[in-house]
C-alpha positions as CSV (number, residue, x, y, z in Angstrom):
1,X,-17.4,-71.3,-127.0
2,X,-16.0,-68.4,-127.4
3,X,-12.4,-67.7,-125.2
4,X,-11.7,-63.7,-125.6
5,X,-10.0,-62.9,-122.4
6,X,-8.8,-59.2,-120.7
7,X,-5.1,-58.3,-119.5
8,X,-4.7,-59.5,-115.9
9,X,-2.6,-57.7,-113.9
10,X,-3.0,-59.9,-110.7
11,X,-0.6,-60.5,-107.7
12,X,1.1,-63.7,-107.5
13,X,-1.4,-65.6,-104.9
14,X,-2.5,-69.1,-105.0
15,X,-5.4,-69.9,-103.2
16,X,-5.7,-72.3,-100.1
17,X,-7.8,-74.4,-102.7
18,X,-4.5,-75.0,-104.9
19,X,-2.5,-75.9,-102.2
20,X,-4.3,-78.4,-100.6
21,X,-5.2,-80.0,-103.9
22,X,-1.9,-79.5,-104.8
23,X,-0.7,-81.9,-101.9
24,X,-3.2,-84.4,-102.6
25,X,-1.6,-84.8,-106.1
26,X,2.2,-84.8,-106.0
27,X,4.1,-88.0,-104.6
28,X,5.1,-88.4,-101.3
29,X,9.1,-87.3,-101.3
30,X,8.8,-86.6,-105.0
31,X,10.5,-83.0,-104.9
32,X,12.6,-84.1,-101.4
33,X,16.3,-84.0,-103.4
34,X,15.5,-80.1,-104.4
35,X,15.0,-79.5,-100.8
36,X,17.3,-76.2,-99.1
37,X,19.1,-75.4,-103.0
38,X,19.0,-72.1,-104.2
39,X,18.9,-70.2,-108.0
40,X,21.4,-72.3,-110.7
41,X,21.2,-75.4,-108.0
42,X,17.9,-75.7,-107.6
43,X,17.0,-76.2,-111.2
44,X,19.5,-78.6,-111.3
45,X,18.1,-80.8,-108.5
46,X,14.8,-80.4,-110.3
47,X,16.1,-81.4,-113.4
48,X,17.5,-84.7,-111.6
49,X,13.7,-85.3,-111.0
50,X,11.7,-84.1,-113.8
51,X,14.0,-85.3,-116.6
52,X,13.1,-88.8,-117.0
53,X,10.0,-89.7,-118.1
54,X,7.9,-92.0,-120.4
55,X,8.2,-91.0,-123.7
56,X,5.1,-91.3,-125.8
57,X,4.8,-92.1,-129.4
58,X,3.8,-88.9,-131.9
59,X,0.0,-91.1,-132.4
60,X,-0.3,-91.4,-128.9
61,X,-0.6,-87.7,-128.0
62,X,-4.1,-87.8,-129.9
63,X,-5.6,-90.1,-126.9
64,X,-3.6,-88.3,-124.1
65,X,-5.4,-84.9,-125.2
66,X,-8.4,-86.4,-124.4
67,X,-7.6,-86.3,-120.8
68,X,-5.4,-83.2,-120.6
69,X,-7.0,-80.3,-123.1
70,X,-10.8,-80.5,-122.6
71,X,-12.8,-78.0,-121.9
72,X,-15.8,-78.4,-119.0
73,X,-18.0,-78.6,-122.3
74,X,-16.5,-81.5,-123.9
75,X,-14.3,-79.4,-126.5
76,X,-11.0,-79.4,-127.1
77,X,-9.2,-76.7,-125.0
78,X,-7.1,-74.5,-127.1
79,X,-4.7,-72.0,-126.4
80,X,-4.1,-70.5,-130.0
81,X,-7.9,-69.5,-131.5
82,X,-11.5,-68.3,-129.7
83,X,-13.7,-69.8,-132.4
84,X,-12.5,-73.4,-131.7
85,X,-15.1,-75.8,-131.2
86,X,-13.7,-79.1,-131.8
87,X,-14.8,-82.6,-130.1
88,X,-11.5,-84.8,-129.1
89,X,-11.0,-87.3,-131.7
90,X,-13.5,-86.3,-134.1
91,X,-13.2,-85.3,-138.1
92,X,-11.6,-82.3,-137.2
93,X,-8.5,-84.0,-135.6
94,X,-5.4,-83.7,-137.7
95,X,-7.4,-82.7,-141.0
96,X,-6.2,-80.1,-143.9
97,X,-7.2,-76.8,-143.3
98,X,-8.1,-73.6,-145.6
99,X,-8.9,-71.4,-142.5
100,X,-9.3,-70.6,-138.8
101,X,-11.9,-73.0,-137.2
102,X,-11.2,-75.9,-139.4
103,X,-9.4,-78.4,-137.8
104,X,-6.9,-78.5,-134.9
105,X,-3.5,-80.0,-134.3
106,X,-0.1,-81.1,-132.3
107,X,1.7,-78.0,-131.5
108,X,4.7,-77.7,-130.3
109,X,4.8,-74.7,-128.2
110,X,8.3,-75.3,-127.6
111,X,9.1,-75.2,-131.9
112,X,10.1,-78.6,-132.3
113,X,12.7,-77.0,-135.2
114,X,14.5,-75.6,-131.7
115,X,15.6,-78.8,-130.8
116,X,15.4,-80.6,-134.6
117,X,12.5,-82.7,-134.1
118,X,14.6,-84.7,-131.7
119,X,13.3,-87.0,-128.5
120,X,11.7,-87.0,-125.8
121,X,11.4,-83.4,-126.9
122,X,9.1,-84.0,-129.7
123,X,6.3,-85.8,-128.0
124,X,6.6,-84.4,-124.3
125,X,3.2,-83.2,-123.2
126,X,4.1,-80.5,-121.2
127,X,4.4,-78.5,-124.2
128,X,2.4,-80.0,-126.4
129,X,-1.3,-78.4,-127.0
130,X,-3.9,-79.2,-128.9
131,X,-4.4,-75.6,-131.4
132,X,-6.3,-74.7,-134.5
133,X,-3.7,-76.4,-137.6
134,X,-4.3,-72.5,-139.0
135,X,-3.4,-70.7,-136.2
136,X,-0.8,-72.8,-135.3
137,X,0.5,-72.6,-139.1
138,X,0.9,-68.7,-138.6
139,X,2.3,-68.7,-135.9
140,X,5.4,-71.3,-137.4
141,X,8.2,-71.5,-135.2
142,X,8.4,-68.2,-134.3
143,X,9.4,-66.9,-130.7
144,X,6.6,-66.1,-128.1
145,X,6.7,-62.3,-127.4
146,X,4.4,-59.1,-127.7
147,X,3.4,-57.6,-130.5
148,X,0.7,-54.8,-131.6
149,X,0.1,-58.0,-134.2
150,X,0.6,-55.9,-137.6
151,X,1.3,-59.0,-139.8
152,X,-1.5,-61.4,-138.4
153,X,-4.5,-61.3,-136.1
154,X,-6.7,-64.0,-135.3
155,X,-10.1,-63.6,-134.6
156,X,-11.2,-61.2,-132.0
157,X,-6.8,-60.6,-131.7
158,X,-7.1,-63.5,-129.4
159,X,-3.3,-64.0,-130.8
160,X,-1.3,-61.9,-132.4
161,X,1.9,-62.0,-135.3
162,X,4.3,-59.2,-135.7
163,X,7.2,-57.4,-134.7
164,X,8.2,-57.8,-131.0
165,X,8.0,-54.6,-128.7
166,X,9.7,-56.0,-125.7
167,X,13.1,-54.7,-124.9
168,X,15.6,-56.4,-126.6
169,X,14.6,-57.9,-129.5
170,X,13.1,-56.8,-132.4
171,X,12.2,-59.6,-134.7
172,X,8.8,-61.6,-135.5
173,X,7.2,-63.3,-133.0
174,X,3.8,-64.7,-131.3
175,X,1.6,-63.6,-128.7
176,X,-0.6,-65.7,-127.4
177,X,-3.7,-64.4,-125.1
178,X,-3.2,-62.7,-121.9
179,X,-5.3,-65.5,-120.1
180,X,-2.8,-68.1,-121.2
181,X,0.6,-66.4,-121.0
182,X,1.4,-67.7,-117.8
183,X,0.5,-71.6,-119.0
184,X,3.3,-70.9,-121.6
185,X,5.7,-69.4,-119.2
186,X,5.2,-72.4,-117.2
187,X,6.1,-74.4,-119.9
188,X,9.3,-72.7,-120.8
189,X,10.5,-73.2,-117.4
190,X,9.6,-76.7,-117.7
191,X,11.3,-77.0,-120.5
192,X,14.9,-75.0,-119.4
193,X,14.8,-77.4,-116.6
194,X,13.7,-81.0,-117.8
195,X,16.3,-80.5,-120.8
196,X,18.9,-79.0,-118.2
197,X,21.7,-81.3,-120.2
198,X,20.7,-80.1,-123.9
199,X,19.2,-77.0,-123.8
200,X,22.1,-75.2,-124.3
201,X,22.9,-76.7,-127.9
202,X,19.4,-75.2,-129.2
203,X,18.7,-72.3,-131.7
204,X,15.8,-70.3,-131.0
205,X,16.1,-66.2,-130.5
206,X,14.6,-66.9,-127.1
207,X,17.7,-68.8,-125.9
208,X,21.3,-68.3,-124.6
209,X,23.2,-70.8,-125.2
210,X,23.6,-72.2,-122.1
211,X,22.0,-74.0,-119.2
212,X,21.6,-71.9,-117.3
213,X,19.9,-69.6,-117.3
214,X,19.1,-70.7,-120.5
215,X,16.5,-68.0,-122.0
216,X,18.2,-64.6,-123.1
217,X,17.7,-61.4,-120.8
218,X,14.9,-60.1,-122.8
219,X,12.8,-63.7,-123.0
220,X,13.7,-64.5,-119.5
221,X,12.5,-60.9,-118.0
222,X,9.2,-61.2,-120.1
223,X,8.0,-64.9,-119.1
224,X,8.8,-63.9,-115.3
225,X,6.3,-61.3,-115.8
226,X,4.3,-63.2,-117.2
227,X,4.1,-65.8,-114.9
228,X,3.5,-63.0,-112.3
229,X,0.9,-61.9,-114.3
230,X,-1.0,-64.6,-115.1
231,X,-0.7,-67.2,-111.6
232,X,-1.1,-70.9,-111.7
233,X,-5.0,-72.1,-112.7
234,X,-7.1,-75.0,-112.1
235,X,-6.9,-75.8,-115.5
236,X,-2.8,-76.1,-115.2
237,X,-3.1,-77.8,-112.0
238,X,-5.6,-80.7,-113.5
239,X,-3.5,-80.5,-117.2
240,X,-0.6,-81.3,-114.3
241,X,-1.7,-84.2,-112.6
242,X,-3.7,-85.5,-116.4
243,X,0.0,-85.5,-118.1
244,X,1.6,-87.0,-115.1
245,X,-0.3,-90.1,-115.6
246,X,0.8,-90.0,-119.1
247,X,4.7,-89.5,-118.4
248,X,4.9,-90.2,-114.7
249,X,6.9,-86.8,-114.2
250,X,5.5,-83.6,-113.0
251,X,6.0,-79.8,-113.9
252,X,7.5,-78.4,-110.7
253,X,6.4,-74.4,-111.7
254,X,2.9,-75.4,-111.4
255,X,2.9,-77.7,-108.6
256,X,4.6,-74.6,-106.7
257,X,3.2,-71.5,-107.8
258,X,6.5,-68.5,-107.8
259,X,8.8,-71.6,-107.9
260,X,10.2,-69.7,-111.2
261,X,11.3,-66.9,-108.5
262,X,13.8,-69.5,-106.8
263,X,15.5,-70.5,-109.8
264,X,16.0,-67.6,-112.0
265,X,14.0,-64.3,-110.0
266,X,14.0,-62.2,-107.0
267,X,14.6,-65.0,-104.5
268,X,17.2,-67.6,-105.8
269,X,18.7,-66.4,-102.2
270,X,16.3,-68.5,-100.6
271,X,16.4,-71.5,-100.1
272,X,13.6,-74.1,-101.8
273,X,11.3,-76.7,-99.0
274,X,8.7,-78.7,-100.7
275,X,7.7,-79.5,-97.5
276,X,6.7,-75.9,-96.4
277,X,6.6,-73.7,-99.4
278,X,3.6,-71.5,-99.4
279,X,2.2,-69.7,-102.4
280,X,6.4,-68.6,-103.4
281,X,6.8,-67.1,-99.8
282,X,4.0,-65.1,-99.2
283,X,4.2,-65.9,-95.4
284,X,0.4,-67.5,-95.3
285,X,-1.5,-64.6,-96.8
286,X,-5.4,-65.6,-97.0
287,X,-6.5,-65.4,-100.3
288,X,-10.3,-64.8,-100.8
289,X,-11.9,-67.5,-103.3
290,X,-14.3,-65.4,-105.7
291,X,-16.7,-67.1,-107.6
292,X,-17.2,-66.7,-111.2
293,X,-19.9,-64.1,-112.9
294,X,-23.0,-66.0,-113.3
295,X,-25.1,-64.7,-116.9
296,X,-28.5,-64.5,-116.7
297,X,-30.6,-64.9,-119.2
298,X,-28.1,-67.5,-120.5
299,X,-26.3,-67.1,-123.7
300,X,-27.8,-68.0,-126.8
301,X,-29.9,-66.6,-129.2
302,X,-32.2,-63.4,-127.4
303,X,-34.3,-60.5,-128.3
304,X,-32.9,-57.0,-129.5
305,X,-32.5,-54.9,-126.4
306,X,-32.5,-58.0,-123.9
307,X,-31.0,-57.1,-120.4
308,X,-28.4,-59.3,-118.9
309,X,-27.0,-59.4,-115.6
310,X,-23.9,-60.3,-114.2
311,X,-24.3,-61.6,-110.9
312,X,-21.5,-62.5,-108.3
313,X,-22.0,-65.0,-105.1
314,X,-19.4,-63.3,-103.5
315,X,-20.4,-60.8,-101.1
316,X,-18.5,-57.0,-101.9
317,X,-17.0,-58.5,-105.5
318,X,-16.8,-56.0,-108.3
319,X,-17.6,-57.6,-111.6
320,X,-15.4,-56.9,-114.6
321,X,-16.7,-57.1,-118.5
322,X,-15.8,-56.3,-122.1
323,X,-17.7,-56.4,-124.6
324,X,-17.0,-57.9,-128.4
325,X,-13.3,-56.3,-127.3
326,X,-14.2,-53.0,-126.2
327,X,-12.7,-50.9,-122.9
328,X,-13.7,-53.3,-120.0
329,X,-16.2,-51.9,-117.9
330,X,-16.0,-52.8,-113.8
331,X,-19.4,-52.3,-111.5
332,X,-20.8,-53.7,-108.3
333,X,-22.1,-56.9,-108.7
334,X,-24.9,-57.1,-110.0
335,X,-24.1,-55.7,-113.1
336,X,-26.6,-55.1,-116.2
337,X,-26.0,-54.4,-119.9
338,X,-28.1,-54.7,-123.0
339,X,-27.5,-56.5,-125.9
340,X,-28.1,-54.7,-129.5
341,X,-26.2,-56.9,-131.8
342,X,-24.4,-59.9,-131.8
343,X,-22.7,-59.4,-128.7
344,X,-19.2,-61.5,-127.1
345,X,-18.6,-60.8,-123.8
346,X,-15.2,-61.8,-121.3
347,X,-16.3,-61.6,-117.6
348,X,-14.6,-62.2,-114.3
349,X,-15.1,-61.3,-110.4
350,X,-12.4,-59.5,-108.3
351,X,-12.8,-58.7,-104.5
352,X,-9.5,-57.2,-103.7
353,X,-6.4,-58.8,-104.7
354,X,-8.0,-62.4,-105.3
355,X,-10.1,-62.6,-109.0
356,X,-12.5,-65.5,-110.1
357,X,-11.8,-67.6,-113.2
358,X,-12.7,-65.6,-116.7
359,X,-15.7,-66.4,-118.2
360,X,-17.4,-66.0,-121.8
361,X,-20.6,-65.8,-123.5
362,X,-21.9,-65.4,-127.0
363,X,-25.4,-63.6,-127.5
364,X,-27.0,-63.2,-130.8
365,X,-29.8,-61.6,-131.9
366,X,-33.1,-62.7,-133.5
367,X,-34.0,-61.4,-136.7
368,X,-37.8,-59.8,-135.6
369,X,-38.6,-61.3,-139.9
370,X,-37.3,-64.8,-138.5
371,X,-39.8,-66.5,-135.9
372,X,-39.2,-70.0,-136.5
373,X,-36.0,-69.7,-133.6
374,X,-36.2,-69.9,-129.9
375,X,-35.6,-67.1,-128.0
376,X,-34.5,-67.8,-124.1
């Protein structure tokens, strides 16, 4: 399955959808000791509810991935590589590697060198993804950032190496994809907040020194945007309630999307209710739930100069493609392109402010010599 996604640059809105499944998920009075605490003493009272939790054994995490990183197609969801196509637990689990696509692994997204492979730290789930062992062995324990990725690309630049080009620092460091920056951010806050009372004896360029608030300027100014950039997803919302069962804790940023805005953003004047927070203050805004491009013919294996169409069920949407990582295109739905050559293509739905889930596909095309193949 291939995973190339576009740069979002989406307003912070969760959907009506997210909320009320949202509610259905979190404890009764589970967040109530965070209630009316602002900025610095709001992370605190979060910290006195997210901190302690089961800790799982290194061998366990294997079995809990099964339940929180797989894909609607039965693969393991990662985060790292698009060429991934690994089936929780089987002979690719935890194997050597020579290359991208040949096995995938326990990362630490969070370097566990930050903290010196100490616990809980070291098996906590809420940053701890299954990635490809390659990927993941690039990548080291270098900081997240931006790069233009001059050191090391994986395929399709789904994530990047090299020098960082955000404001304030300059070193190495690791870019994941646009569609999951805002997972990671997620996780960072998680992180600055669940490890309130240690955080501030860890080493990592990302961090302060302190507790609070814990991630230098430059790191701290960069995952906000990011987080803003990338809003809360069902896949972080199920991964949420999945690792909860696991630890019996919760990760507050996703169970209240803009909750990072509170603590260490724009509105650590206002005071935090679990009780009626909406969407990080948006004062009730509707949010339109667009459907996902549908592809038709289906991916797979066509004929040279095959039309496909990208069709939308929402009425007025504007559907949004790239193709094998050119300039995205945007048209009324339905929109029509013809496939050449082996063709990837990242798709998603917007109808003004609100966007669908991304979506991918892979096309190849049949050699006219080669017969013996089905051609959908």
């Amino acid at each position: 399955m291939i995973q190339l996604v576009t740069k979002r640059t989406v307003c912070l809105l969760a959907t009506l959808l997210w909320c009320v499944g949202l509610t259905a998920q979190i404890p009764q009075d589970y967040y109530s000791a965070a209630k009316d605490k602002k900025g610095k003493a709001l992370k605190t009272a979060l910290y006195n509810i997210v901190s302690s939790h089961k800790a799982l054994s290194y061998d366990t995490l294997w079995e809990a991935f099964k339940k929180t990183d797989v894909r609607s197609d039965g693969k393991i969801w990662d985060m790292y590589s698009n060429v991934t196509n690994y089936t929780p637990g089987g002979p690719e689990q935890g194997k050597n590697y020579s290359g991208e696509g040949d096995s995938y692994n326990r990362e630490h997204s969070f370097p566990k060198s930050w903290f010196n492979d100490a616990k809980p730290m070291y098996t906590d789930l809420f940053h701890l993804y299954p990635t490809d062992g390659y990927v993941n062995n690039r990548r080291s324990n270098y900081p997240f950032g931006e790069t233009k990725g001059e050191t090391y690309k994986s395929s399709g630049g789904f994530s990047k190496l090299g020098s960082c080009t955000v404001a304030g620092y300059s070193g190495t460091v690791f870019e994941p994809a646009d569609e999951y920056k805002g997972d990671f951010a997620r996780t960072y806050f998680y992180m600055a907040t669940a490890y309130e009372d240690r955080i501030s004896s860890w080493s990592s360029p990302m961090l302060a020194g302190n507790k609070y608030p814990a991630y230098a300027d430059w790191a701290l100014t960069m995952l906000l945007r990011w987080a803003e950039e990338d809003p809360v997803s069902d896949k972080e919302i199920a991964r949420n309630n999945a690792v909860y069962e696991w630890q019996n804790n919760r990760n507050p940023y996703i169970d209240f999307p803009g909750l990072e805005q509170y603590v260490w953003g724009t509105k650590t004047e206002e005071a935090f209710d679990p009780d009626t927070y909406n969407s990080g203050g948006n004062g009730g805004s509707e949010t339109v739930e667009v459907t996902a491009p549908v592809f038709s013919p289906q991916p797979g294996l066509v004929a040279k100069g095959t039309e496909v169409t990208l069709s939308c069920a929402t009425e007025g949407a504007l559907v949004h493609y790239q193709l094998n990582g050119a300039s995205e295109v945007s048209a009324a739905a339905p929109a029509t392109f013809r496939v050449e050559t082996t063709t990837s293509v990242v798709a998603y739905a917007s109808l003004g402010d609100a966007r669908s889930e991304t979506v991918n596909a892979l096309y190849s095309v049949a050699e006219e010599a080669d017969q013996s193949e089905k051609i959908y």
